[in-house]
C-alpha positions as a Markdown table, in Angstrom:
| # | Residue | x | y | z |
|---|---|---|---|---|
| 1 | Unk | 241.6 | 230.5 | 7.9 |
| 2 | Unk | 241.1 | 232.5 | 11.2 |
| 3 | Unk | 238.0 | 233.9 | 12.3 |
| 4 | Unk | 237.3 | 237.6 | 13.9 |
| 5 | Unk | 235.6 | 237.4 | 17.2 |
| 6 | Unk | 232.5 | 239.4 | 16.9 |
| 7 | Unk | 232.5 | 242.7 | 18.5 |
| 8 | Unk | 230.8 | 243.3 | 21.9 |
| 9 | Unk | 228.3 | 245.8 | 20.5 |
| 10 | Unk | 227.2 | 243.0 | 18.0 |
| 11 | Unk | 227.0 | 240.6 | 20.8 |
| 12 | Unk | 225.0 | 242.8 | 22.9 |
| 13 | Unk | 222.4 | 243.9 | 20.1 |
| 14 | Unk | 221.5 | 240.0 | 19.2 |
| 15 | Unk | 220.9 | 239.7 | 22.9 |
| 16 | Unk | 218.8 | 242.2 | 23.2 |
| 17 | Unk | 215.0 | 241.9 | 22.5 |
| 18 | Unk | 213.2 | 243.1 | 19.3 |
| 19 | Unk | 211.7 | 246.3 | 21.2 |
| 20 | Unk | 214.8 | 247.0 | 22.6 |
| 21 | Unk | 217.2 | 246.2 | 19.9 |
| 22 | Unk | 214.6 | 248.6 | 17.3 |
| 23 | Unk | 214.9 | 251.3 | 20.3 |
| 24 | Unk | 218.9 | 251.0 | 20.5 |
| 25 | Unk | 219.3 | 251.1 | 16.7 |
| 26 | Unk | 216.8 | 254.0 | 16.0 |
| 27 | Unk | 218.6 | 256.1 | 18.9 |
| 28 | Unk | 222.0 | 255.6 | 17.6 |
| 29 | Unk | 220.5 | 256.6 | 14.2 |
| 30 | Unk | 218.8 | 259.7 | 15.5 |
| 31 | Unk | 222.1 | 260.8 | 17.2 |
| 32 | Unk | 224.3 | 260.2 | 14.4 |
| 33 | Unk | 221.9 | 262.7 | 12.3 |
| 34 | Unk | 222.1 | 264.9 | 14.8 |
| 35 | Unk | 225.8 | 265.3 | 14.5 |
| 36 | Unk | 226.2 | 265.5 | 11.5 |
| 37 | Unk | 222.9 | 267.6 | 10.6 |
| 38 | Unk | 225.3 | 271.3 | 11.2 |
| 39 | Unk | 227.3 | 270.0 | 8.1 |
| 40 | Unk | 224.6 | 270.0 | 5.7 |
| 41 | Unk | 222.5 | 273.0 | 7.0 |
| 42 | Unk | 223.5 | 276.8 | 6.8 |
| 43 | Unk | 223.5 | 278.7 | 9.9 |
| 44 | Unk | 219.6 | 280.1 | 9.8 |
| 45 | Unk | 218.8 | 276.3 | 9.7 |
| 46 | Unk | 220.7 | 275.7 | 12.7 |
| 47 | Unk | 220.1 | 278.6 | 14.7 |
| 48 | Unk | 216.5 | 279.4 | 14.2 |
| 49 | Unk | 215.1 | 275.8 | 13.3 |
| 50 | Unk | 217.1 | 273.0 | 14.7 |
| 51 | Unk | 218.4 | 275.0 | 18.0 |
| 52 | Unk | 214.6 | 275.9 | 18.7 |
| 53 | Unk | 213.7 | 272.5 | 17.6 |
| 54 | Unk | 215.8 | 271.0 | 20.4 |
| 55 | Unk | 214.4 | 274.0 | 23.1 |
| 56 | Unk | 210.9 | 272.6 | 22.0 |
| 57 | Unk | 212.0 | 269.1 | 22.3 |
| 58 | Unk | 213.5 | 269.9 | 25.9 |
| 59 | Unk | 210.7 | 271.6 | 27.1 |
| 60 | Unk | 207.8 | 269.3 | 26.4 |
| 61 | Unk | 210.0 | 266.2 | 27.5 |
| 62 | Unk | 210.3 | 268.2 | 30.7 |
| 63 | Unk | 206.4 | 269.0 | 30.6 |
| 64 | Unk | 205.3 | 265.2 | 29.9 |
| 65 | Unk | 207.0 | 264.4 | 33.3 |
| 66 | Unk | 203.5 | 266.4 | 35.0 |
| 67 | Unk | 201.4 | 266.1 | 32.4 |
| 68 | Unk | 202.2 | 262.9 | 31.0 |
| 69 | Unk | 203.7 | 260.8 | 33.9 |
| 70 | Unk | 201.9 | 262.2 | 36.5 |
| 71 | Unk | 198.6 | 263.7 | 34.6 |
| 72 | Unk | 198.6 | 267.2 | 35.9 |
| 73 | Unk | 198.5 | 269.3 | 33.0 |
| 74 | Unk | 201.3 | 272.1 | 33.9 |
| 75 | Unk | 200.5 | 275.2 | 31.6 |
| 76 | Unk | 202.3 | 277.5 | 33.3 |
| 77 | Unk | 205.8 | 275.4 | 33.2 |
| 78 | Unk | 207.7 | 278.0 | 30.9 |
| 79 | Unk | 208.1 | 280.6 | 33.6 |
| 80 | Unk | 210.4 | 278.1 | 34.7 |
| 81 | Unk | 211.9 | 278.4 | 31.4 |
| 82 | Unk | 212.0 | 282.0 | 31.5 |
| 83 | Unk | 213.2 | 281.9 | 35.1 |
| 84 | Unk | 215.9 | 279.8 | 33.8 |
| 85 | Unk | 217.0 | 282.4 | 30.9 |
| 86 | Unk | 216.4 | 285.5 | 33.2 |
| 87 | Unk | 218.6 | 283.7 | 35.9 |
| 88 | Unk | 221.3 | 283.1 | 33.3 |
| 89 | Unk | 221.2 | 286.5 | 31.6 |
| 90 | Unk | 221.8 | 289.2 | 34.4 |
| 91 | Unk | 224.6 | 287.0 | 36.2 |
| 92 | Unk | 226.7 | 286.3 | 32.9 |
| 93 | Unk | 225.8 | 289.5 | 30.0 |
| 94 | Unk | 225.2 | 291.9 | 33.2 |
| 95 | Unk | 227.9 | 290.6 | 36.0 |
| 96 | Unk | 230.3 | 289.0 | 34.0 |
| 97 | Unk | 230.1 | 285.9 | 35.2 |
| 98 | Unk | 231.7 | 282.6 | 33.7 |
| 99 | Unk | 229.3 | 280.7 | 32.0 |
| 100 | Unk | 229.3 | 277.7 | 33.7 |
| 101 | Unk | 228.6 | 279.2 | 37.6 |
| 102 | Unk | 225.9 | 281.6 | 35.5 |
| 103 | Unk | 224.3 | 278.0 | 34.3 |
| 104 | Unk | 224.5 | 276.1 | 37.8 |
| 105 | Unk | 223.2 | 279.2 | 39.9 |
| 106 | Unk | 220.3 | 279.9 | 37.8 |
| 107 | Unk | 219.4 | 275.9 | 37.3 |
| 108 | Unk | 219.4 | 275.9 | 41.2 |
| 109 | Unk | 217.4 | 278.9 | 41.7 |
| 110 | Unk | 214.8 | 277.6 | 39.2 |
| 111 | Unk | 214.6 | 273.9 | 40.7 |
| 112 | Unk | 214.3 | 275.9 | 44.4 |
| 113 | Unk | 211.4 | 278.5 | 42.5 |
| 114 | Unk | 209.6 | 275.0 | 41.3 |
| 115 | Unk | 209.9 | 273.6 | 44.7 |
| 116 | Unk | 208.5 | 276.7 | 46.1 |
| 117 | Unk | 206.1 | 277.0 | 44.1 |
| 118 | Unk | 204.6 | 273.4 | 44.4 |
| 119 | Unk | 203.6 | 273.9 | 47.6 |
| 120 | Unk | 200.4 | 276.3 | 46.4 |
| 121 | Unk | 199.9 | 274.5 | 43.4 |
| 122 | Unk | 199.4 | 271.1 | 44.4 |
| 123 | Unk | 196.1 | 272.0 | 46.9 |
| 124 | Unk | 194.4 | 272.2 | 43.3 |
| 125 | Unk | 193.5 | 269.6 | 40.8 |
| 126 | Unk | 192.3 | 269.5 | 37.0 |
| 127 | Unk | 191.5 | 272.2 | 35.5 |
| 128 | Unk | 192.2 | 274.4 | 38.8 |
| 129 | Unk | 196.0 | 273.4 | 38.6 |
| 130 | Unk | 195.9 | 273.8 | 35.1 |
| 131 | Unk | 194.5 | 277.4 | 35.2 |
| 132 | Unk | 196.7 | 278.4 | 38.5 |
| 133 | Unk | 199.6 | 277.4 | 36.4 |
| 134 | Unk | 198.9 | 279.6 | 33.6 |
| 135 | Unk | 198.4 | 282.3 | 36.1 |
| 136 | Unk | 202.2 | 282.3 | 36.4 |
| 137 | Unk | 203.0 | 283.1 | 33.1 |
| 138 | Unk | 201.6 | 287.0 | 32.8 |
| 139 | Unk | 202.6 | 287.0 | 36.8 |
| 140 | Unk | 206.6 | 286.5 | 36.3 |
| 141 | Unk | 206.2 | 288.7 | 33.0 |
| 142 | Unk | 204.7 | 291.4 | 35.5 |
| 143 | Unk | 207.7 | 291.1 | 37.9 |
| 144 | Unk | 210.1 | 291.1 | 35.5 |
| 145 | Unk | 209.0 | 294.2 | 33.7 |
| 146 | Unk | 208.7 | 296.0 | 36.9 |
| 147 | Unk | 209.7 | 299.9 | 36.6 |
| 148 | Unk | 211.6 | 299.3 | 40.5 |
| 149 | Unk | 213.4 | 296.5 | 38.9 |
| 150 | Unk | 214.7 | 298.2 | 35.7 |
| 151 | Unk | 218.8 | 298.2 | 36.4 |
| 152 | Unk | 218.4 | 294.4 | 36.9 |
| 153 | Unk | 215.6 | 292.9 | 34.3 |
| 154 | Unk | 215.8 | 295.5 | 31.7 |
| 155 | Unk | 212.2 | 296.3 | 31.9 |
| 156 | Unk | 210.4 | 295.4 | 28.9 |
| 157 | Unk | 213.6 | 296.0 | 26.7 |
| 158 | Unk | 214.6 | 292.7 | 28.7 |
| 159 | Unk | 218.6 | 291.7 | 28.9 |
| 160 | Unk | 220.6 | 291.7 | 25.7 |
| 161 | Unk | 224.4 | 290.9 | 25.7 |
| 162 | Unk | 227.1 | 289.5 | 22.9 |
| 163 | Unk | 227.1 | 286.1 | 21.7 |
| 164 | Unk | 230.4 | 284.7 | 22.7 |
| 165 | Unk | 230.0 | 281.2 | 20.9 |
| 166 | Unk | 230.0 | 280.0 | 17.9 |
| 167 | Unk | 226.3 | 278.4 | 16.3 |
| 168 | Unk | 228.3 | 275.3 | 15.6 |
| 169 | Unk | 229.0 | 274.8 | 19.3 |
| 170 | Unk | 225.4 | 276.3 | 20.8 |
| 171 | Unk | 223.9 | 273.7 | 18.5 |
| 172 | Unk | 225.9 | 270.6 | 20.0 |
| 173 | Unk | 225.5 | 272.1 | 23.6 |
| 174 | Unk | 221.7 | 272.1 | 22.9 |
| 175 | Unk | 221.4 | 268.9 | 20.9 |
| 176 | Unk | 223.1 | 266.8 | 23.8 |
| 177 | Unk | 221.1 | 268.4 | 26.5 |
| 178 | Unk | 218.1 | 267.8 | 24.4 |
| 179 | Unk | 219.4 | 264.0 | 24.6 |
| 180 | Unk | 220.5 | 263.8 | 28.7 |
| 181 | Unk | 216.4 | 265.5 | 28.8 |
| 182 | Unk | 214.8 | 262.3 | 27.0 |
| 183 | Unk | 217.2 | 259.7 | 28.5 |
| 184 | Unk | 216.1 | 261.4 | 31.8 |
| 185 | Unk | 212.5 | 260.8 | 30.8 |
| 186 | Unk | 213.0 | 257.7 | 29.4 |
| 187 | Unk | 215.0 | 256.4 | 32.3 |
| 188 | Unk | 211.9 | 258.1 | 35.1 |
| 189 | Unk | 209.4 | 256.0 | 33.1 |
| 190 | Unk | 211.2 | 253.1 | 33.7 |
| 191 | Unk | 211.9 | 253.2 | 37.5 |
| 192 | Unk | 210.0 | 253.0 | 40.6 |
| 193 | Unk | 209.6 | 257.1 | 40.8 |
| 194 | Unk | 207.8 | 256.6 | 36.9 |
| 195 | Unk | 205.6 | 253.9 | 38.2 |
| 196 | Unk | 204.7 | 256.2 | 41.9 |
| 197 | Unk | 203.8 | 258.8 | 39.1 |
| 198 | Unk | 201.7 | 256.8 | 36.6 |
| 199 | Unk | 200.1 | 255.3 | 40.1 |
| 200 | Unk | 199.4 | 259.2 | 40.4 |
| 201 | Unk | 197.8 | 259.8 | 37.5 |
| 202 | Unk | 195.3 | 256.6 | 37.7 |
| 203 | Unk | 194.0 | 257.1 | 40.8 |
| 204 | Unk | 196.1 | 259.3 | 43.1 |
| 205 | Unk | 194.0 | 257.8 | 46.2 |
| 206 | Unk | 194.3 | 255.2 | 45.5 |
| 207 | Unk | 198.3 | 255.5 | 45.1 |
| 208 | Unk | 198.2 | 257.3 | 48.8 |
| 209 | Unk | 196.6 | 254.4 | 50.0 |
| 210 | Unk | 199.6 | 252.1 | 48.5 |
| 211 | Unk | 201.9 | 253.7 | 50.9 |
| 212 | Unk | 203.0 | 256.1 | 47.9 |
| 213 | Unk | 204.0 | 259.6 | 49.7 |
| 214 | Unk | 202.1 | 261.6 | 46.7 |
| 215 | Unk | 202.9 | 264.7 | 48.5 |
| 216 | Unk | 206.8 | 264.1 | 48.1 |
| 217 | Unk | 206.5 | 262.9 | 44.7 |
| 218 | Unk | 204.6 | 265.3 | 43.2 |
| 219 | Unk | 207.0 | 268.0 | 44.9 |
| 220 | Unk | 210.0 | 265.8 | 43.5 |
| 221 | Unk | 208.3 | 265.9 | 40.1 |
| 222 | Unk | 207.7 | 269.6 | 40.1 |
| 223 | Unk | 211.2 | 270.3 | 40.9 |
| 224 | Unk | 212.8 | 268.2 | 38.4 |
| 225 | Unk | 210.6 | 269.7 | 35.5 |
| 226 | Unk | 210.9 | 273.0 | 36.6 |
| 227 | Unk | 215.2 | 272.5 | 37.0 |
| 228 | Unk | 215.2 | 270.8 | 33.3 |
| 229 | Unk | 213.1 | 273.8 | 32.4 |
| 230 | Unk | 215.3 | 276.3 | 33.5 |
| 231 | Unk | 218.7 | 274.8 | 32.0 |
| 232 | Unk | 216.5 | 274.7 | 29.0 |
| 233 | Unk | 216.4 | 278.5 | 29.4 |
| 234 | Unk | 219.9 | 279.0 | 30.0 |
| 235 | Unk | 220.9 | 277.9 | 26.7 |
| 236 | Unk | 218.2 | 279.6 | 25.3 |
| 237 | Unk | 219.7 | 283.1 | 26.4 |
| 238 | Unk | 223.3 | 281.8 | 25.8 |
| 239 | Unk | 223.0 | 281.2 | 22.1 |
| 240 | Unk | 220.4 | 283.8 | 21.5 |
| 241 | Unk | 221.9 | 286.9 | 23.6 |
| 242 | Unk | 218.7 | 288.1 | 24.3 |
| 243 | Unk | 216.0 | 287.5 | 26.1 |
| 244 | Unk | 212.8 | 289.6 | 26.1 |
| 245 | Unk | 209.7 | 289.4 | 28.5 |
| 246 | Unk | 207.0 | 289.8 | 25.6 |
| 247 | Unk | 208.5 | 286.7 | 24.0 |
| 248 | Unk | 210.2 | 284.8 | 26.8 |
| 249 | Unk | 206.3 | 285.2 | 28.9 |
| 250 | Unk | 203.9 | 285.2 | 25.9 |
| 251 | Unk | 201.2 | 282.7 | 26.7 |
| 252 | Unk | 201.6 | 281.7 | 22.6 |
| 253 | Unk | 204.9 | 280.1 | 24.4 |
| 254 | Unk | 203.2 | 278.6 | 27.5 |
| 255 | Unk | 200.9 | 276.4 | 25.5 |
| 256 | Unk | 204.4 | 275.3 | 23.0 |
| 257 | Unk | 205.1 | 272.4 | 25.5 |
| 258 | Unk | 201.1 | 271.1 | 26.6 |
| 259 | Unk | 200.7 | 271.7 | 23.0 |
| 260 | Unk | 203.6 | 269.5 | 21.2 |
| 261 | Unk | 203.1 | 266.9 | 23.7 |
| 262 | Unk | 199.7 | 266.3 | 22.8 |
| 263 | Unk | 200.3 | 266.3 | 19.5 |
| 264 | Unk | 202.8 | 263.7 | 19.2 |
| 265 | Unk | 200.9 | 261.6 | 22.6 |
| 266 | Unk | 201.6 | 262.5 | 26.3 |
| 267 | Unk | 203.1 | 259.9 | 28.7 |
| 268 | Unk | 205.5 | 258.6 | 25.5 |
| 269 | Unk | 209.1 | 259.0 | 25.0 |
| 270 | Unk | 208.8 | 259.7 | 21.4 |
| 271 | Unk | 205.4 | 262.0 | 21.3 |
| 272 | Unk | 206.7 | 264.9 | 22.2 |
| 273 | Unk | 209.7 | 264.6 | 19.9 |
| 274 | Unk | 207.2 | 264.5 | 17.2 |
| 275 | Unk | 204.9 | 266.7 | 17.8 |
| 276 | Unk | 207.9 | 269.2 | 18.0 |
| 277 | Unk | 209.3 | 268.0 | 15.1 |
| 278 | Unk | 206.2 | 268.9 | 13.2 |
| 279 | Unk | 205.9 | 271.8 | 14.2 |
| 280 | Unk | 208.8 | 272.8 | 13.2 |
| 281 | Unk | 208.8 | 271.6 | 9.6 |
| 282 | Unk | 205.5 | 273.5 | 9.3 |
| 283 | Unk | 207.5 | 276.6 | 10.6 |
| 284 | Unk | 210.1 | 276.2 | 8.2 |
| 285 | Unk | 208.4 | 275.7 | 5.2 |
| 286 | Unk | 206.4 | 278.9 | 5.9 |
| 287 | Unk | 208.8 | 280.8 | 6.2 |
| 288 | Unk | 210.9 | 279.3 | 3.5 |
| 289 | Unk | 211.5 | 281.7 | 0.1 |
| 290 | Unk | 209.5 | 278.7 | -1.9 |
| 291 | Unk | 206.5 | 279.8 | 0.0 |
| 292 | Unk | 207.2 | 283.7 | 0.4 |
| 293 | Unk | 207.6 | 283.6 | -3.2 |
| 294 | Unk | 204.7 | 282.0 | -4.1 |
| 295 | Unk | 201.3 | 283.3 | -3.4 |
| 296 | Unk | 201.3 | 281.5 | 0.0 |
| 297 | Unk | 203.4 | 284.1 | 1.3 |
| 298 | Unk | 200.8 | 285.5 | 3.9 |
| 299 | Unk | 200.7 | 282.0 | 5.0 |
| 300 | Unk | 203.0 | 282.7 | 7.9 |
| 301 | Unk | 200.8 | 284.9 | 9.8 |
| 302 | Unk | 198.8 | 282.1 | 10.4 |
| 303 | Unk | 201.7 | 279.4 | 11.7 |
| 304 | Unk | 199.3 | 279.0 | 14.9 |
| 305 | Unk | 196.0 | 278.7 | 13.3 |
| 306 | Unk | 197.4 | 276.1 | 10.8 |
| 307 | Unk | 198.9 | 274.4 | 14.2 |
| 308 | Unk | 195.6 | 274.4 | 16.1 |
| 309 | Unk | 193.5 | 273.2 | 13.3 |
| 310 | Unk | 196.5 | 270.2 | 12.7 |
| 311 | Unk | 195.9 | 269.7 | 16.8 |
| 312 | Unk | 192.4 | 269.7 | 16.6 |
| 313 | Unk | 192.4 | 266.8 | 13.7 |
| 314 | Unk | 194.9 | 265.3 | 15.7 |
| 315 | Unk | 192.2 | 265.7 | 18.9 |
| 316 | Unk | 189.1 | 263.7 | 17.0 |
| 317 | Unk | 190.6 | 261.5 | 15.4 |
| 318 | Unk | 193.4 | 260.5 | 18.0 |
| 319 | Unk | 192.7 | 261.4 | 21.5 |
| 320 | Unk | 196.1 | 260.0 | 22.4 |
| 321 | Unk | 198.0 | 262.0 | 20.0 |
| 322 | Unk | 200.1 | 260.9 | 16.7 |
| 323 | Unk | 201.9 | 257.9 | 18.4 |
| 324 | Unk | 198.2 | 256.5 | 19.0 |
| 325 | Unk | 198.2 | 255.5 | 15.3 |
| 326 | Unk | 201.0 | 253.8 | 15.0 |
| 327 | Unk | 199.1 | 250.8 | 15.3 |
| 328 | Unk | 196.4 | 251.6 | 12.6 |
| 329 | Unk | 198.9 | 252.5 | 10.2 |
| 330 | Unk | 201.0 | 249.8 | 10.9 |
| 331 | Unk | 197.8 | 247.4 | 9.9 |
| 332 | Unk | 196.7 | 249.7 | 7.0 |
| 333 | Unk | 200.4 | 249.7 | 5.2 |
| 334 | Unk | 201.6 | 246.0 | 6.5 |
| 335 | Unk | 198.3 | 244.0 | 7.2 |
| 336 | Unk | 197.3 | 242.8 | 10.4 |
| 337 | Unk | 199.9 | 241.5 | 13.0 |
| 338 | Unk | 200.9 | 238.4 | 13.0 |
| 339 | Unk | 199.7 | 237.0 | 16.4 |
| 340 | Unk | 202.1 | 234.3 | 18.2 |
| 341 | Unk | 200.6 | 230.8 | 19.0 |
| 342 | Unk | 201.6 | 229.5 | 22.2 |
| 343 | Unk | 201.9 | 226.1 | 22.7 |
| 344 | Unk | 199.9 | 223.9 | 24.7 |
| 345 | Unk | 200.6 | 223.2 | 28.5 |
| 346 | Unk | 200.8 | 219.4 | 29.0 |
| 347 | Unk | 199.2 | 218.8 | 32.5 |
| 348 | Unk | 201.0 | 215.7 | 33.6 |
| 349 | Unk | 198.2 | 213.1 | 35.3 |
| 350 | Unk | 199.1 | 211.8 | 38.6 |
């Protein structure tokens, strides 16, 4: 009777710890729905609730890296996201470009336009940065809809060109950018750059009195956001063929990313996946036909007062968002956690 040598993969998982192992698993889970979520779902649930689901996810992964990481709460980062559509559109519907220079020119340009644009920014702090930031949003709206600039942004008709790909292959581009933006995170929070940041957000002078260069890092930081912003963009106006300054620049927009990662915790990997993820249920089921049918039909008009009350709860009861009660619920469904007994340390007499 022979015996199979285990795989590799097998090996590796019972090496691994608990945390890691529950991590490893629940990612490979995550992914593999992901795939195969297109083959169950008709194309309006693919195109106008997971695609946007994965923008959302994108966009407040790339938010928690200044807001969660480093604590400055960025609510003007979606100009970078516009930026990044804006950049896209006019080289590849207007110009003709191929695709993939259109996508690395306008990803540059954005990270550059974030680099830029640090330099202003970071003299404030708090609620000054926060408010300077936001300050963005109706600025690059006013730019872009600028009369002198019509032949090249459209005015407020914006750029509009064909869709030349299929929704089956705009969803798997989106979905595995979506996955390179949290491994990114995920992968900052774990290095030396993650821990400058966090050392930021504590106490920044006490960080500058470390050794940390906070000047560089929070310049690094704004430019990788602002980059992973505008590739977010990108593939917004490359599956969507449009893109329109009184959407693309609303300020309902700039508070999506602040907003979800609140909701689901800032500074985690997983918060602002959730907090996106609820948001777009409740989206969905508003505007499902079970609700328009029903006599909740107005329902929808109300998709962000039903979201700002859900944030407010969220807000009172769990300051650190959703992924702050993990613990209590844990305790609540599962009883309290067992607590490990260490052993005692024998002090050997002399």
């Amino acid at each position: 009777m022979t015996f199979r040598r285990p795989s590799s993969v097998l090996i590796g998982l019972l090496h691994l710890t608990k945390k890691k192992r529950n991590l490893a698993i629940g990612s490979a889970v995550a992914i593999l729905g992901g795939v195969l979520a297109p083959f169950f779902m008709g194309k309006y649930e693919v195109n106008a609730v997971l695609d946007y689901f994965l923008i959302y996810v994108a966009l407040a992964e790339s938010y928690d890296i200044l807001g969660g990481l480093m604590g400055y709460v960025d609510l003007g980062i979606t100009v970078f996201y516009a930026a990044g559509a804006y950049l896209f559109a006019i080289p590849y519907f207007l110009m003709r470009w191929p695709a993939l220079e259109a996508f690395t020119v306008s990803t540059l340009l954005t990270g550059l336009l974030g680099l830029l644009v640090s330099f202003p920014m970071f003299r404030l702090k708090g609620f000054y940065f926060a408010v300077a930031t936001l300050a963005l949003v109706p600025l690059g709206q006013y730019v872009v809809e600028d009369p002198s600039l019509f032949k090249i942004t459209g005015g407020v008709g914006g750029v509009n060109g064909v869709v030349s790909v299929s929704y089956q292959d705009a969803y798997y581009a989106i979905f595995v950018y979506a996955v390179f933006v949290v491994a990114l995170v995920y992968a900052i929070s774990k290095s030396r750059f993650g821990l400058a940041l966090t050392s930021i957000r504590e106490d920044e002078q006490i960080a500058e009195s470390s050794g940390i260069n906070t000047r560089i890092i929070k310049k690094i930081a704004m430019t990788i956001s602002a980059s992973l912003c505008g590739f977010t963009g990108c593939l917004f106006a490359w599956s969507q063929g449009s893109v329109v300054p009184a959407n693309i620049f609303s300020l309902y927009i700039a508070f999506i990313p602040a907003t979800f990662a609140l909701f689901g915790g800032t500074g985690t990997i997983l918060g602002p996946i959730i907090g996106s993820g609820v948001y777009s249920t409740i989206d969905y089921v508003l505007r499902s036909t079970f609700i328009l049918a029903s006599p909740f039909a107005g329902a929808s008009r109300y998709e962000e007062a039903i979201v700002g009350i859900f944030l407010i709860i969220v807000g009172l009861f769990a300051p650190g968002g959703i992924m702050q009660l993990r613990r209590p619920l844990k305790k609540f469904f599962f009883g309290s956690e067992a607590t490990s007994q260490s052993k005692p340390i024998k002090v050997q007499e002399k």
